[in-house]
PAVO-96077 format. One record per residue (C-alpha): y negated, z negated, x; residue in one letter. Coordinates in pm, 1 decimal, padded with zeros to 6 digits, m for minus. Each point is the difference from the previous one (the first is absolute). Example, Ala and Ser with C-alpha at 12.3 -4.5 7.8 and 13.67 -1.06 7.14 Angstrom:
BEGIN
site Y=00450.0 | Z=m00780.0 | X=01230.0 | type=A
site Y=m00344.0 | Z=00066.0 | X=00137.0 | type=S
end
This chain:
BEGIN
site Y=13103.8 | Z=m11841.3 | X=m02655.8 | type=X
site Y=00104.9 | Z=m00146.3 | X=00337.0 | type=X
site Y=00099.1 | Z=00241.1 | X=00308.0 | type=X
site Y=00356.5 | Z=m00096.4 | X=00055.8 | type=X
site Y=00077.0 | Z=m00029.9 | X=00429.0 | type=X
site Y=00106.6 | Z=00397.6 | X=00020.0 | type=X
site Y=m00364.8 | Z=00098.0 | X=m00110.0 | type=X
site Y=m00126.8 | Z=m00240.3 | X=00181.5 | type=X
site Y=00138.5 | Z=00140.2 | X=00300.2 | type=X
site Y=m00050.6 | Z=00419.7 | X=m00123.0 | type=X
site Y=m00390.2 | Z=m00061.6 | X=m00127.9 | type=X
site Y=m00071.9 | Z=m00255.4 | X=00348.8 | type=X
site Y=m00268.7 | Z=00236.4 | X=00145.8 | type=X
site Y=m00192.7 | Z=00020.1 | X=m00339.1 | type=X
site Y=00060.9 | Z=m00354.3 | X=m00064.7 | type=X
site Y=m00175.6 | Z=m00055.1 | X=00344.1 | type=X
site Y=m00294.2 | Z=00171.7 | X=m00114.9 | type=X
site Y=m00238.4 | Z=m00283.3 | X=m00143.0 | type=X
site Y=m00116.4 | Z=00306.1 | X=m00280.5 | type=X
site Y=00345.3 | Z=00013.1 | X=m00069.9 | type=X
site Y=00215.4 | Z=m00314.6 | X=00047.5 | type=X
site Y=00255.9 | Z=m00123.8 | X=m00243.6 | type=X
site Y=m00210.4 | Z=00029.5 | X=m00298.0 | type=X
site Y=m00109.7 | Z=00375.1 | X=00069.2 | type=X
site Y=00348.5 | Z=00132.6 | X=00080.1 | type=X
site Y=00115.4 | Z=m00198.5 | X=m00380.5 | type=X
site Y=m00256.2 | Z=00233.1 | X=m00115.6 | type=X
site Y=00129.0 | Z=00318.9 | X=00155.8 | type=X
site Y=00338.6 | Z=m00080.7 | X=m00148.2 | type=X
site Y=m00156.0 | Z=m00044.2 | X=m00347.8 | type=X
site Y=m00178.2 | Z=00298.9 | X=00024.0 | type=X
site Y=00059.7 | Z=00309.9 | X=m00155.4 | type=X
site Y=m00109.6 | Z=00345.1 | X=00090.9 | type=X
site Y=00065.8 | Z=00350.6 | X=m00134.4 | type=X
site Y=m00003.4 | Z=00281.1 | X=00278.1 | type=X
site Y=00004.9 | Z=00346.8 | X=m00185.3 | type=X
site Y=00156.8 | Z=00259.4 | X=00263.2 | type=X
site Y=00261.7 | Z=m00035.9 | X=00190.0 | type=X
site Y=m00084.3 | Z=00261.5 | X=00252.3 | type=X
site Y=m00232.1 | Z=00022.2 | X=00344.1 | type=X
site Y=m00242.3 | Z=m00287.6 | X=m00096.5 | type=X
site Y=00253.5 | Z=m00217.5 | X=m00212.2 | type=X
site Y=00262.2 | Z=00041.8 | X=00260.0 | type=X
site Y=m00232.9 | Z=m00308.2 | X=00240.5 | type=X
site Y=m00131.5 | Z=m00161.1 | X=m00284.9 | type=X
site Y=00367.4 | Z=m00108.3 | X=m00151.5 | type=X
site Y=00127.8 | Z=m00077.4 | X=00347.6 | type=X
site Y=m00300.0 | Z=m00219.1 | X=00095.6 | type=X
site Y=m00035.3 | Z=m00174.2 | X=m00384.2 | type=X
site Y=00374.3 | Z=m00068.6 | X=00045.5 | type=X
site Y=m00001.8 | Z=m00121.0 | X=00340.9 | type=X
site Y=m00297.8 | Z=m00231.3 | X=m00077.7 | type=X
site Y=00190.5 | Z=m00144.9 | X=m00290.0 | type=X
site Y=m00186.6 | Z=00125.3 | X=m00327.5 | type=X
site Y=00238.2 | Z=m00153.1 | X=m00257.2 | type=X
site Y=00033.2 | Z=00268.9 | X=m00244.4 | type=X
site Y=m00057.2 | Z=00408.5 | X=00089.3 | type=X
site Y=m00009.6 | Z=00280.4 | X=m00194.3 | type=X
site Y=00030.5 | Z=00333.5 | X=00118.0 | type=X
site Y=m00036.6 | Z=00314.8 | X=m00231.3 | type=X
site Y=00030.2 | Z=00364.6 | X=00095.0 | type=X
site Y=00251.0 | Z=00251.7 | X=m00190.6 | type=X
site Y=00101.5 | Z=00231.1 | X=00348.8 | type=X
site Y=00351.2 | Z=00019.6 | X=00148.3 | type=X
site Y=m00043.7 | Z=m00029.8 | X=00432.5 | type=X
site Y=m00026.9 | Z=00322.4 | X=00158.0 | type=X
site Y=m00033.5 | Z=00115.4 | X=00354.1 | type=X
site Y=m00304.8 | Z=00096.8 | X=00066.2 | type=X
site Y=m00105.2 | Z=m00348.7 | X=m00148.2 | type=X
site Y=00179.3 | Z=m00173.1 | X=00315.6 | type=X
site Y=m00290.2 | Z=00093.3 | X=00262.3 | type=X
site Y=m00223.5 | Z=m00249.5 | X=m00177.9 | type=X
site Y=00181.3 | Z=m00175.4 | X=m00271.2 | type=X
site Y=00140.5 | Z=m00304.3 | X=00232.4 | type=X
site Y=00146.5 | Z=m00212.4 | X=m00253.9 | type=X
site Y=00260.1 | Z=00308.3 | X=m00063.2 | type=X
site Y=00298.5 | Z=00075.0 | X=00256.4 | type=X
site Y=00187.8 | Z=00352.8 | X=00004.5 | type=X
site Y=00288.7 | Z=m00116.5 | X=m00210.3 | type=X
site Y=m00211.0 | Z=m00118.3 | X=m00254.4 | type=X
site Y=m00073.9 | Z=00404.9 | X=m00051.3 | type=X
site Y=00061.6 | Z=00081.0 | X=m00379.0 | type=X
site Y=m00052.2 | Z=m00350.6 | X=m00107.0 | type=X
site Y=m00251.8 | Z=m00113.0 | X=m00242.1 | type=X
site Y=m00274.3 | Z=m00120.6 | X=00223.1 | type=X
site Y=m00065.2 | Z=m00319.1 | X=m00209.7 | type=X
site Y=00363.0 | Z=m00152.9 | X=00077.2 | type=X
site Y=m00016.2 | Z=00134.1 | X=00339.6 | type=X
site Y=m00294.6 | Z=m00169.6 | X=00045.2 | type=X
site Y=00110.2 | Z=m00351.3 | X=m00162.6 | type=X
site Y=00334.7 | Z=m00022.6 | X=00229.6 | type=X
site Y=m00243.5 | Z=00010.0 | X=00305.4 | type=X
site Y=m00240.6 | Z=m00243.8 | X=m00169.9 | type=X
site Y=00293.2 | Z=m00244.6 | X=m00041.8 | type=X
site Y=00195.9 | Z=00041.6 | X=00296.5 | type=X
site Y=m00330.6 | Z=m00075.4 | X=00188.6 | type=X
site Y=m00027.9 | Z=m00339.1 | X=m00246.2 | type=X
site Y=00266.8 | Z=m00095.7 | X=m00304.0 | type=X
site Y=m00298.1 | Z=m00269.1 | X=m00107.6 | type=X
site Y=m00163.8 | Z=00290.0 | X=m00165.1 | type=X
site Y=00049.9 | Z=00125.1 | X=m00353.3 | type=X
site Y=m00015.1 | Z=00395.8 | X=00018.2 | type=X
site Y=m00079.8 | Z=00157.6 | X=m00337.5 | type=X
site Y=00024.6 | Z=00414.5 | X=m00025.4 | type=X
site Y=m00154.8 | Z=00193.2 | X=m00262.3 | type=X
site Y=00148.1 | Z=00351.1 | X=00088.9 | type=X
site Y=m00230.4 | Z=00195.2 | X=m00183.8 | type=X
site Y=m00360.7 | Z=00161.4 | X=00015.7 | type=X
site Y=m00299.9 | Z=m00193.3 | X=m00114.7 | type=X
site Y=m00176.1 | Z=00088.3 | X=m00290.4 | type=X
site Y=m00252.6 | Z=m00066.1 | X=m00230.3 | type=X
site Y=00294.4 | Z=m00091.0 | X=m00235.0 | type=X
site Y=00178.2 | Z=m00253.1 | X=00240.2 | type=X
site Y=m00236.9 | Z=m00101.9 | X=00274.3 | type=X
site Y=m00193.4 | Z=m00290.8 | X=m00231.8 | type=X
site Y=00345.7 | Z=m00162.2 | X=m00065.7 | type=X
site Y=00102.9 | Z=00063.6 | X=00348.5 | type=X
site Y=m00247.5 | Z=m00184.7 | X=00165.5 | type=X
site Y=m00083.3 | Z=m00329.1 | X=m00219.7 | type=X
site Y=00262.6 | Z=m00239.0 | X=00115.4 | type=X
site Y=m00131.5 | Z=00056.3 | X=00379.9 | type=X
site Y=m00289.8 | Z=m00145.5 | X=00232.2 | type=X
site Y=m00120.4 | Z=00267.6 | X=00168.6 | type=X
site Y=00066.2 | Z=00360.1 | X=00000.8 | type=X
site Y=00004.5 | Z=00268.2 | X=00309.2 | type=X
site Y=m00056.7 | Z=00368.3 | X=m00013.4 | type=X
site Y=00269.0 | Z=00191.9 | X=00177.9 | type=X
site Y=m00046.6 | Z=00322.1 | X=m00147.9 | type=X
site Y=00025.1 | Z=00358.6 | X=00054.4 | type=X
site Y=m00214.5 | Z=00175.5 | X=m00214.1 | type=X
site Y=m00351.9 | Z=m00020.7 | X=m00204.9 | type=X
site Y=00137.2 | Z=m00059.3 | X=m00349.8 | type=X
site Y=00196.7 | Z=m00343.9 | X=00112.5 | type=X
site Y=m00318.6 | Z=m00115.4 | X=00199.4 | type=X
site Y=m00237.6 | Z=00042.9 | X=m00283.2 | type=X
site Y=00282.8 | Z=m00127.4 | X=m00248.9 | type=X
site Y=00045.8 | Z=m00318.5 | X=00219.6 | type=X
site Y=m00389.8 | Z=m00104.8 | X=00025.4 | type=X
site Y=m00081.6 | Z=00057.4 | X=m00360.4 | type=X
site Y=00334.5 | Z=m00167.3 | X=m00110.4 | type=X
site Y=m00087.4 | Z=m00342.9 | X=00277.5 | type=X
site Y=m00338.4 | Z=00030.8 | X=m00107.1 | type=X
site Y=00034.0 | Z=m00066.3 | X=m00424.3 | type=X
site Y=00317.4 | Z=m00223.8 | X=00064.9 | type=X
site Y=m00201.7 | Z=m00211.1 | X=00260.2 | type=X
site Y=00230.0 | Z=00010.0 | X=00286.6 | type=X
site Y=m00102.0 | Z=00052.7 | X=00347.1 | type=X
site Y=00147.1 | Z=00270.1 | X=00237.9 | type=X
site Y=m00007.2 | Z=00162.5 | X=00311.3 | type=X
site Y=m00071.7 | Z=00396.7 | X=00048.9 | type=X
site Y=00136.1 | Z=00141.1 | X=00274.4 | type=X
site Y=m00043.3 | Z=00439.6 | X=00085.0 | type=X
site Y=00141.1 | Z=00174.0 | X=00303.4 | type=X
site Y=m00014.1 | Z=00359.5 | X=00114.5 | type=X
site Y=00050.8 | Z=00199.1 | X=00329.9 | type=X
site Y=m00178.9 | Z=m00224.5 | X=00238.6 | type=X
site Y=m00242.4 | Z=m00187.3 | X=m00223.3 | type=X
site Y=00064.2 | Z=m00283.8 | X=m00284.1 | type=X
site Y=m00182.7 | Z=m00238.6 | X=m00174.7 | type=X
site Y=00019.8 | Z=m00335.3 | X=m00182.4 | type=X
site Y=m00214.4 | Z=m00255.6 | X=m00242.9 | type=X
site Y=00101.0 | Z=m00286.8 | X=m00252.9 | type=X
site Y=m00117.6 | Z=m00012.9 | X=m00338.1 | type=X
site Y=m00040.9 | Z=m00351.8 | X=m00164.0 | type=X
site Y=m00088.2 | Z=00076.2 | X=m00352.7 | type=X
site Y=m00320.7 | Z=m00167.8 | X=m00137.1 | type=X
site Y=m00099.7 | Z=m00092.0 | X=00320.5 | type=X
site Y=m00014.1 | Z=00325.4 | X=00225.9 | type=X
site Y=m00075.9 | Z=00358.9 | X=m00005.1 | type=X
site Y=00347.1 | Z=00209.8 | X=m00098.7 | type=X
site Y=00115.8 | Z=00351.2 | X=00095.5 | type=X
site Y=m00192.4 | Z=00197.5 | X=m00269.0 | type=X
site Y=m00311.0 | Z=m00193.8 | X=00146.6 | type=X
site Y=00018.9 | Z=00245.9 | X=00299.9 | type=X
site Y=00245.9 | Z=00258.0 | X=m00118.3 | type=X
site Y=m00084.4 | Z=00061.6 | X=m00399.9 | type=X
site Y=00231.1 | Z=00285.9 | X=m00049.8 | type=X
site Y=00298.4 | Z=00160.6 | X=00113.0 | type=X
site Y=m00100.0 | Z=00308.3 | X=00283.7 | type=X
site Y=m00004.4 | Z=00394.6 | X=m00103.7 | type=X
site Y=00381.7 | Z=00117.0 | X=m00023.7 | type=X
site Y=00105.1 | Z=00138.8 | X=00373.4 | type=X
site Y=m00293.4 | Z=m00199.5 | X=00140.7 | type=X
site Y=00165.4 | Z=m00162.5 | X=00226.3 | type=X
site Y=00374.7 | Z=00111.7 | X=00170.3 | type=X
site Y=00321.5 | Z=m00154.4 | X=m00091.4 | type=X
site Y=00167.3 | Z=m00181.1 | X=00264.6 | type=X
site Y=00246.4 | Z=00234.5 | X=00008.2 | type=X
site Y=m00237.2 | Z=00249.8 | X=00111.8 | type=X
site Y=m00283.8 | Z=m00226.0 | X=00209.6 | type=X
site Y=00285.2 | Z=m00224.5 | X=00183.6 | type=X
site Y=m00028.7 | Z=m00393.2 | X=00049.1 | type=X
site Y=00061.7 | Z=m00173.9 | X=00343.3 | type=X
site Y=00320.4 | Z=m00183.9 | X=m00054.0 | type=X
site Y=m00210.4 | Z=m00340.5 | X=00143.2 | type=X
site Y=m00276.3 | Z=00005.9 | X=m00238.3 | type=X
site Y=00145.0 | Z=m00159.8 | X=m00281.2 | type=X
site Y=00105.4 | Z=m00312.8 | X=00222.0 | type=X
site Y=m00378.9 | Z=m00065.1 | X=00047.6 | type=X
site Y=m00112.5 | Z=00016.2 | X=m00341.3 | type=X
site Y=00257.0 | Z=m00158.3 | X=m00143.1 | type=X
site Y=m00010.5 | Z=m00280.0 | X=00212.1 | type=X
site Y=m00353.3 | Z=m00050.3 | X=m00100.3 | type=X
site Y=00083.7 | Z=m00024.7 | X=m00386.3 | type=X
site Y=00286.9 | Z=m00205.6 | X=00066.4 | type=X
site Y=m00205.8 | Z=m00230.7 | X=00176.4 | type=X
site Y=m00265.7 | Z=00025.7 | X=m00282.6 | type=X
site Y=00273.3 | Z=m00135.0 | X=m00242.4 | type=X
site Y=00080.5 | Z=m00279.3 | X=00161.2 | type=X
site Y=m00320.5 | Z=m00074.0 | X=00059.6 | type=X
site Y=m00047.9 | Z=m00006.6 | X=m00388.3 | type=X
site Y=00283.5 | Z=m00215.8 | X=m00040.6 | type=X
site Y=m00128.4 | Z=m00235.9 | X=00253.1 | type=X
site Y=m00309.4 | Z=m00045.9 | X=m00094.4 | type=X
site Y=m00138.9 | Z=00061.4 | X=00355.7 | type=X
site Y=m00224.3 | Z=00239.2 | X=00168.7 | type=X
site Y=m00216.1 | Z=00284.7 | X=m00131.5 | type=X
site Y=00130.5 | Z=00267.2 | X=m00175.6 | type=X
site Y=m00115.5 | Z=00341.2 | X=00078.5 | type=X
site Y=m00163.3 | Z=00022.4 | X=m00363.7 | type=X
site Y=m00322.4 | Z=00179.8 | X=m00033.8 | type=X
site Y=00083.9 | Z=00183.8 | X=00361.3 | type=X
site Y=00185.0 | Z=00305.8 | X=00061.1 | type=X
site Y=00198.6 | Z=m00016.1 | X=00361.9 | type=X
site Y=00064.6 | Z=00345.1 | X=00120.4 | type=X
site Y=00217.0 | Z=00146.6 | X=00298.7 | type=X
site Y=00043.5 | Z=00222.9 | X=00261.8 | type=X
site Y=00345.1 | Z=00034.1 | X=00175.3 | type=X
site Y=m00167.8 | Z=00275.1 | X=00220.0 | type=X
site Y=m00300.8 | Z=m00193.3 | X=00111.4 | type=X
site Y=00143.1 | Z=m00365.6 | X=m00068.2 | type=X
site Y=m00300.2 | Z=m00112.0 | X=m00179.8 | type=X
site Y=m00051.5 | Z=m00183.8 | X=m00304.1 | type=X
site Y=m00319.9 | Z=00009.6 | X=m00235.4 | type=X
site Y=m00101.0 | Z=m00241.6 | X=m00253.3 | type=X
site Y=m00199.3 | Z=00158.2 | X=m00291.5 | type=X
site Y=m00156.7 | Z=m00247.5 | X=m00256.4 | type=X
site Y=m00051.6 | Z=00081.5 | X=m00356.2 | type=X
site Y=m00085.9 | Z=m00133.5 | X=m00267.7 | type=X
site Y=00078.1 | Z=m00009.8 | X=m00390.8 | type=X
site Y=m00115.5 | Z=00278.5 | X=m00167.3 | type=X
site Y=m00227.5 | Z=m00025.5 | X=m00332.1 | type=X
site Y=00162.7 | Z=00296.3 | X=m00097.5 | type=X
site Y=00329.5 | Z=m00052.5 | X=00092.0 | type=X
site Y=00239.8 | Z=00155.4 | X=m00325.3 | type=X
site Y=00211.4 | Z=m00286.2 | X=00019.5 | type=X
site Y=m00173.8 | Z=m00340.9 | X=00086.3 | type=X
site Y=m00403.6 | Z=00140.1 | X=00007.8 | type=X
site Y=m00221.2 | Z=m00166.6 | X=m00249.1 | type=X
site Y=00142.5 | Z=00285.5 | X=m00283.5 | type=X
site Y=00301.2 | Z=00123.2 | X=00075.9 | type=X
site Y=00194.0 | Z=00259.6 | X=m00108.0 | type=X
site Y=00335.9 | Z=m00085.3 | X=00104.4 | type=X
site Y=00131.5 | Z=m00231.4 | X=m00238.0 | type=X
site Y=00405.0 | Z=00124.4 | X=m00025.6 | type=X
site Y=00239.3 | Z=00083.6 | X=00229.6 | type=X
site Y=00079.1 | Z=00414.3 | X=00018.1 | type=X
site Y=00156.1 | Z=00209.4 | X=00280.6 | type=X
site Y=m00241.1 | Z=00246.3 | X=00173.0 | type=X
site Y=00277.7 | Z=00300.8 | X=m00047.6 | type=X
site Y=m00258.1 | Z=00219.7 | X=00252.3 | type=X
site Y=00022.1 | Z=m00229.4 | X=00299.3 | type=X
site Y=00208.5 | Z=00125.9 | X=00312.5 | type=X
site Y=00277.9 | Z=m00078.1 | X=00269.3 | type=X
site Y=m00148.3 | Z=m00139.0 | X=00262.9 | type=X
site Y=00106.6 | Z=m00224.0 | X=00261.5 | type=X
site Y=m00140.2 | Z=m00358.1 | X=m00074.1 | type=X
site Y=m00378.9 | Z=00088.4 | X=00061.4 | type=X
site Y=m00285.8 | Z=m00043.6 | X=m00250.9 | type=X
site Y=m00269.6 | Z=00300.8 | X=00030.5 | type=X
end
């Protein structure tokens, strides 16, 4: 494909880049990537991908916009209250840039959908809310091969790390198993700063393009955690697990099923 002279002219600061040029920013708009949640972490990670010219962008997440969503959920405005968030979120991904092709799956993932929902894309990003989806989302990226971005928030603290199947430790590596029910509050009861989303999400936007671009190190085998109270971050390397249930040396994962027993929370792996 050749940038016509209005690309030329929106992508200029990546195309300065020498990581990026004209070449890099043809591979943005050829890439694909599925974000799954259209709430507090998904809200950045459209806008950015969009911005930045990723060619084709899904967005999945079966919620209408409400209120209390508005504090942290930037990508939806208060008329957009009562509106599926998926379309809500696509009108704001296209007024920002009509280059990109915005696909919505308004619906939930699940272990019935989620293999078919994510084979035609690149990369994939975890914008979750809750344990089920998370776990669902790593084993699903992890037997269909496709890399992805996790991304957890919660009052003051969140935490991200990219899984490259094959080649890196995954979530169960570090997490095997969904928590106790009522381990850990909702976010409906603990709260969420309405910024912290913007800073994670940034971070797995930036991952994806990354990917896309072939530049960089991706935060694979590390898990980046943060404080919003005493902005700090800490880097914790892992590695793969021998045991792991899904990609040890005998695992015991080998299908796709919904943990029923996992719990609300808001974006944040135990």
């Amino acid at each position: 494909m050749k940038l016509t002279e209005d690309q030329i002219n929106r992508y200029s600061r990546h195309i300065l880049l020498k990581e990026v040029g004209g070449k890099g920013q043809k591979k943005l708009l050829e890439g694909k990537v599925l974000i799954i949640g259209a709430g507090g972490l998904g809200s950045p990670i459209a806008l950015y991908l969009a911005a930045a010219g990723v060619g084709t962008i899904g967005i999945a997440d079966a919620d209408d916009v409400d209120v209390t969503n508005l504090q942290r959920q930037v990508i939806h405005f208060t008329p957009d209250v009562g509106k599926p968030k998926v379309i809500s979120a696509k009108e704001k991904m296209q007024a920002i840039n009509p280059d990109v092709e915005v696909r919505t799956y308004q619906e939930w993932v699940s272990a019935a959908n989620i293999a078919d929902m994510i084979a035609d894309y690149d990369f994939v990003i975890d914008g979750t809310d809750n344990f089920a989806a998370k776990f669902l989302i790593n084993d699903a990226c992890v037997l269909g091969g496709k890399p992805y971005s996790h991304g957890g928030i919660l009052q003051f603290d969140g935490q991200t790390m990219t899984v490259a199947p094959g080649q890196s430790p995954c979530y169960r590596c570090i997490f095997p198993e969904p928590p106790p029910k009522d381990a850990i509050p909702s976010c409906s009861q603990a709260g969420v700063i309405g910024v912290l989303p913007g800073v994670l999400g940034t971070i797995q936007a930036t991952e994806a393009i990354k990917y896309l671009l072939g530049q960089g190190d991706l935060l694979t085998g590390r898990l980046l955690t943060y404080s919003a109270l005493r902005m700090r971050f800490r880097e914790i390397p892992f590695r793969k697990n021998p045991k792991c249930p899904i990609c040890g040396e005998h695992p015991t994962i080998t299908t796709l099923k919904d943990e029923l027993d996992a719990m609300t929370v808001c974006d944040l792996g135990h």
